[in-house]
C-alpha positions, -999 to +999 in steps of 0.1 A: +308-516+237+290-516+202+314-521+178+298-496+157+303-469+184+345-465+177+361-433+180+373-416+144+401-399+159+420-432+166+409-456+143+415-454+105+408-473+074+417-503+078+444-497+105+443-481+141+467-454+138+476-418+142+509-399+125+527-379+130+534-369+095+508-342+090+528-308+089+516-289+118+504-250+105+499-223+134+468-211+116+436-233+121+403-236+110+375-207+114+339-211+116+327-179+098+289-197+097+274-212+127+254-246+120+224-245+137+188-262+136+159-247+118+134-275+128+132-306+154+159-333+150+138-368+134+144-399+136+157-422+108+123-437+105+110-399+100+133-399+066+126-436+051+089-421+051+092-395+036+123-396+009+122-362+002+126-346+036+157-332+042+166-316+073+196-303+065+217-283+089+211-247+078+236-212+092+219-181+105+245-158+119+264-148+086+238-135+059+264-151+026+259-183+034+227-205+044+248-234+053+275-243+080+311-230+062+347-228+075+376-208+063+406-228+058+441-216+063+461-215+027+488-242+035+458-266+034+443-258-001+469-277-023+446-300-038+475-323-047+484-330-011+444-352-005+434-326+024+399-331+037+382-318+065+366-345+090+335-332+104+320-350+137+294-345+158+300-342+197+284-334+229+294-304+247+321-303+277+309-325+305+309-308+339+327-335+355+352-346+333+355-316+314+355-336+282+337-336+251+325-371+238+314-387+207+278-379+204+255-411+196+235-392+177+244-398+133+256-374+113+252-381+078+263-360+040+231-371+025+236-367-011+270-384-015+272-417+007+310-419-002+313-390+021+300-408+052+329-427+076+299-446+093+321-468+113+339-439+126+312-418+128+328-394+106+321-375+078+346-364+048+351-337+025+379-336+004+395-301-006+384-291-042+398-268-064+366-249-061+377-244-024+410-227-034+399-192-018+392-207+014+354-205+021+338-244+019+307-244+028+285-279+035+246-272+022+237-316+026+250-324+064+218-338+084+217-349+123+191-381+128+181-386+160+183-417+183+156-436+200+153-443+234+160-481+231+192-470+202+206-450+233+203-475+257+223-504+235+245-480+225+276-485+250+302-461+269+306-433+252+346-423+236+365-389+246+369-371+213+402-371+202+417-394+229+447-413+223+440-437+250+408-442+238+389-427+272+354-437+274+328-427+300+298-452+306+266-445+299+230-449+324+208-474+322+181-452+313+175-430+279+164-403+304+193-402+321+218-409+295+206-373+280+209-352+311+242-368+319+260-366+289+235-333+276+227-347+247+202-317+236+231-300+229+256-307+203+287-293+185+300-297+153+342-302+150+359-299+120+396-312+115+423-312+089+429-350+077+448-364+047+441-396+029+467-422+021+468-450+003+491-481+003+490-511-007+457-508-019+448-495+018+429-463+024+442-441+059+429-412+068+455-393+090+442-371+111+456-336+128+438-329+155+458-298+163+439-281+138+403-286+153+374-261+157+344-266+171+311-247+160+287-227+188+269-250+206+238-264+191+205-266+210+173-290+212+147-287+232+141-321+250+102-333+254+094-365+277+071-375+245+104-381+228+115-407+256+099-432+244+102-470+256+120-455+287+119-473+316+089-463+343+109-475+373+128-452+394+168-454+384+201-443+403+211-412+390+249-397+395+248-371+422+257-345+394+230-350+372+207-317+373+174-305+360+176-278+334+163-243+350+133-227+335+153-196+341+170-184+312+193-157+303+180-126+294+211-102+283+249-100+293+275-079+292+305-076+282+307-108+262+348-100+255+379-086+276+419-090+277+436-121+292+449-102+321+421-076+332+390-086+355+360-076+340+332-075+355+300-096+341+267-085+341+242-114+333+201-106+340+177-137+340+141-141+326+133-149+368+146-155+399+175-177+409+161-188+441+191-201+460+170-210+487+152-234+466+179-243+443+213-240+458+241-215+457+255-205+423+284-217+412+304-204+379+331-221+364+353-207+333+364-235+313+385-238+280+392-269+259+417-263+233+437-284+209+467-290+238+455-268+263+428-276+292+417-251+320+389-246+347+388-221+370+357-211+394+350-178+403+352-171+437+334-140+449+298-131+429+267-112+438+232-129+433+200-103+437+172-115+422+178-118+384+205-105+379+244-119+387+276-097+387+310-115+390+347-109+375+366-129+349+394-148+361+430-141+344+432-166+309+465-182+318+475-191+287+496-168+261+473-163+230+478-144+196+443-143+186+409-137+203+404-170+222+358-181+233+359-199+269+330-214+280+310-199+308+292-229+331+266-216+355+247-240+381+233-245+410+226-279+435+193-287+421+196-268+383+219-258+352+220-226+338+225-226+303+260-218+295+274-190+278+305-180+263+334-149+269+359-140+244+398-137+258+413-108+238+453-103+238+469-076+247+488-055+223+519-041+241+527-007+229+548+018+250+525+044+243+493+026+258+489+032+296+462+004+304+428+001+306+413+037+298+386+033+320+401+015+350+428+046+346+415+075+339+450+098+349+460+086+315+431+101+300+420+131+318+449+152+330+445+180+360+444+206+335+420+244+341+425+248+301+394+257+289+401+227+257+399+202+290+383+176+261+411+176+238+429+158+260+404+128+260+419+125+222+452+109+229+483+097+205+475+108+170+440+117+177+433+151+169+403+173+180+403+198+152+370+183+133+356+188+170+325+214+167+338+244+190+301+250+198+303+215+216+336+221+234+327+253+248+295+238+262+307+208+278+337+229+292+315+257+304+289+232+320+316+217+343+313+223+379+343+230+399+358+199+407+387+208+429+407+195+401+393+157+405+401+142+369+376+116+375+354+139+383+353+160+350+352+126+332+321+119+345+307+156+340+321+154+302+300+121+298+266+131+317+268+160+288+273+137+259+245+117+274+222+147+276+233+158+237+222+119+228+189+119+246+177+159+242+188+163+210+187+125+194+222+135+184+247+107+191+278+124+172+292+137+207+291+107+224+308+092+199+338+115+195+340+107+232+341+072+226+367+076+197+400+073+224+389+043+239+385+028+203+419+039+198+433+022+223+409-014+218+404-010+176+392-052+182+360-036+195+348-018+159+360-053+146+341-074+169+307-051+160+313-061+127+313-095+128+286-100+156+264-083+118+256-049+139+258-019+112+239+010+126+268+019+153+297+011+135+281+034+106+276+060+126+311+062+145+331+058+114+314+092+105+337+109+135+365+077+132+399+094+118+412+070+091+442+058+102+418+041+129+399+025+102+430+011+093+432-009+117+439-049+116+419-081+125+439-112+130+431-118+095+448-086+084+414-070+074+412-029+077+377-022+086+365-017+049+376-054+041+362-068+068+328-053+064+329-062+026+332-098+031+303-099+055+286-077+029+285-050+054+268-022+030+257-002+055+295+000+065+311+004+033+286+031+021+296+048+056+336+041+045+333+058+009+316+086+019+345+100+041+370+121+029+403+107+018+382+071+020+408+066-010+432+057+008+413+026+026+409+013-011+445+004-012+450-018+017+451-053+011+448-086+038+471-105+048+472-128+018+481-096-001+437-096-014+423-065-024+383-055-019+373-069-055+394-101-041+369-108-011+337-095-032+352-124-057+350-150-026+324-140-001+298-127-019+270-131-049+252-093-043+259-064-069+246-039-045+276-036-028+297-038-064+278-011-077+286+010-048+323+007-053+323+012-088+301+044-088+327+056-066+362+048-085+342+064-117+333+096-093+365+097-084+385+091-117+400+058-098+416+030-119+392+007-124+412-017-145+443-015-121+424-029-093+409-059-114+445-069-126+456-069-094+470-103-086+473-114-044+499-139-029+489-168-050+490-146-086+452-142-087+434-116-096+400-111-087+385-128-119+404-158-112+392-162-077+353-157-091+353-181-116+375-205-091+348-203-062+326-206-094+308-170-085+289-167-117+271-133-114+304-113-099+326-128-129+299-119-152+294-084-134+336-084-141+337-089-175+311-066-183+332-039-162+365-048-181+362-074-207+400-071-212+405-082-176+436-108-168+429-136-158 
């Protein structure tokens, strides 16, 4: 094995070692923006050219930042303690032995070389003081590509994160190195580490507990960039498989609970042809931190393009949504993965199941005329409910011998026809409102996937207690949608009545709105939006500027600390006699 090739899990500067004495934290790391490639991966000779190419790693799935960035969990952030975060670069699960390996290809901070753990293939970034809210973001990480004859002296390849030091051995061709190992695909994963020193010795120990890995990463593979591979014909492993030129088109749902069976509806760009191809197979796997699982699905329709099957149970007990992996293949091609977020189940003695899969909890065999008010369940109310639109839909129902289902789907086909006839989608809405109730992730999870127009419009019929509503970081739907400089949202929020009350609730690190617009963001749209509103409404202005969080900041603090120049300027200018 090249001795350059060594796995930075397990060996340390200058001694092999792994301790224990990291404290162990239940929060981990969060990627809040994706890395992903903006332009083809080059080769090293492609940058000694041309000195002032770049190719940095760039993030398009969060609009406040334009590189990769991770939230790190407070206990972390004491700068005295030598935290860094270890960033590596790895190839995706492998089907067989469903782990992920050290990926050949370098991965490199390119303006400070003291960052770079070359022999480990590693990269470090110590925690600043600018980091103390959190959010580190890394603008100068670069992936340089491999050449054919690189890959084929490069060795066996190391198990990330393995203890034993598991290694898998590479082909003997390039060609076949990449298609075994997928090497068009990458992930970033970013771990907690701590830097010692004794005895004039430098150790980096490393808690890979902590770990996260970023989405997956995706290059397209041309045979002009095989170059110097072998012409002959070589032994390939039975599992090695072409990639399919059919790709995914759309599918839904992309999230359910742990212990429900949704059902999966994926549509492809063509035919599978399992005639030609094989018989698909679908595999849910998960590699966490401690945990490992794989289970195949067993029953599935193929038609054509599209593919219905139902999620296996998640086995594992979870406090937090929780992305599996979703492998699709058949004999002769591989389906480009995709991914399905595990939600857990809040138990609460009022909730009756899944509203749809249960509809006696929602519907009851009632001839009152009001029929829909009962859709509204535990402290939703129906009172804001047009009576024009009540009387309608109750007057359009059939008879229905008293079948609940049955007026459920007669109430829906009407909000359908409101939404289509009229372009008027408030109805629907309203309808949708219960089944928010009972999953309030969902209005979340809109958020953060950056959609604005449907959130926007159902927090116009959304009662506020719903808005209120936690993530797992103990954001209310107002905070949340201000840290992804959500305006859309927010303007939605402050124009409800009694949208006051939303401006008091605070995370779970005890941060108020101006706290996150501090941290997350350098727009004064959204500021000016929330200040036109506390002067409207004769709010306080200065009491939510001095308000200090957890950590005895205020607001100001945190701007000038995550060095946000034109909110702390926008804050002074607001209240020059501000605390600090």
């Amino acid at each position: 094995m090249n001795s350059d090739y060594l796995n930075p899990s397990t060996v340390v500067v200058p001694l092999d070692s792994i301790s224990a004495e990291l404290p162990l934290y239940s929060e981990s790391l969060e990627v809040i923006a994706q890395p992903c490639y903006t332009s083809k991966l080059r080769y090293r000779s492609d940058y000694v050219n041309k000195t002032k190419r770049r190719g940095v790693l760039h993030s398009i799935n969060n609009p406040n930042y334009q590189s990769p960035t991770i939230r790190i969990p407070q206990q972390y952030l004491n700068v005295n303690e030598q935290y860094s975060i270890r960033i590596c670069l790895v190839t995706v699960i492998h089907e067989i032995t469903h782990r992920r390996y050290i990926h050949p290809y370098d991965l490199e901070a390119i303006d400070n070389e003291d960052h770079n753990d070359r022999n480990h293939r590693a990269v470090w970034f110590p925690i600043q003081k600018e980091d103390i809210g959190g959010i580190k973001s890394f603008p100068n990480l670069r992936i340089v590509k491999k050449k054919a004859d690189d890959l084929k002296n490069l060795g066996n390849f190391l198990a990330f994160d393995s203890l034993d030091e598991d290694s898998s051995p590479q082909l003997s061709s390039a060609k076949d190195t990449i298609k075994e190992f997928n090497l068009e695909k990458a992930q970033l994963a970013f771990t907690i580490g701590k830097k010692t020193i004794e005895d004039n010795n430098i150790t980096y120990i490393v808690c890979s507990q902590t770990t996260v890995f970023s989405e997956e990463m995706t290059e397209n593979i041309r045979e002009s960039d095989l170059v110097n591979a072998p012409t002959e014909s070589t032994i390939v492993r039975p599992h090695s498989l072409i990639s399919s030129d059919c790709r995914m088109y759309k599918y839904a749902p992309r999230s359910g609970f742990t212990d429900t069976n949704d059902e999966i509806l994926i549509f492809y760009t063509n035919k599978l042809k399992p005639s030609k191809y094989g018989e698909l197979q679908v595999t849910f796997e998960f590699d966490g931190p401690t945990d490992h699982w794989s289970a195949s699905v067993l029953e599935l329709e193929v038609k054509d393009q599209m593919v219905s099957f139902r999620t296996p149970y998640f086995p594992f007990s979870i406090d937090k949504t929780t992305t599996v992996n979703i492998i699709l293949k058949q004999e002769k091609t591989l389906l480009e993965p995709l991914t399905f977020d595990y939600i857990p189940r809040v138990h609460c003695p009022k909730c009756q199941g899944n509203p749809m899969g249960n509809p006696n909890s929602i519907v009851q065999n009632n001839p009152n005329k009001r029929d829909i008010s009962v859709l509204y369940s535990d402290n939703e109310e129906t009172d804001d409910v047009p009576l024009k639109s009540i009387y309608f839909i109750s007057a359009a129902l059939p008879p229905t011998n008293g079948d609940p289902t049955q007026r459920l789907i007669y109430i829906l086909s009407d909000c359908i026809v409101t939404l289509f006839t009229d372009n008027n989608s408030e109805l629907f809405l309203r309808f949708c409102r219960p089944f928010i109730v009972k999953r309030p992730e969902l209005l979340h999870i809109a958020i953060k996937n950056n959609y604005s127009d449907l959130p926007s419009k159902f927090i116009s019929v959304a009662k506020i207690n719903l808005l209120q509503q936690k993530n797992e970081f103990g954001e209310t739907v107002l905070l949340h949608a201000a840290r992804l400089n959500g305006i859309d949202i927010v303007k939605a929020i402050l124009e409800k009545q009694d949208s006051d009350k939303l401006l008091e609730d605070v995370n779970s690190r005890g941060q108020n709105i101006f706290h996150i617009l501090a941290m997350n963001t350098n727009s004064q749209e959204i500021l000016d939006l929330l200040i036109e509103h506390l002067l409207k409404k004769s709010i306080n202005i200065l009491e939510k500027f001095d308000y200090v969080d957890d950590d005895k900041y205020t607001p100001l603090k945190l701007s000038i600390l995550n060095n946000n120049l034109s909110v702390t300027d926008y804050f002074l200018q607001l209240s020059p006699g501000s605390i600090i």
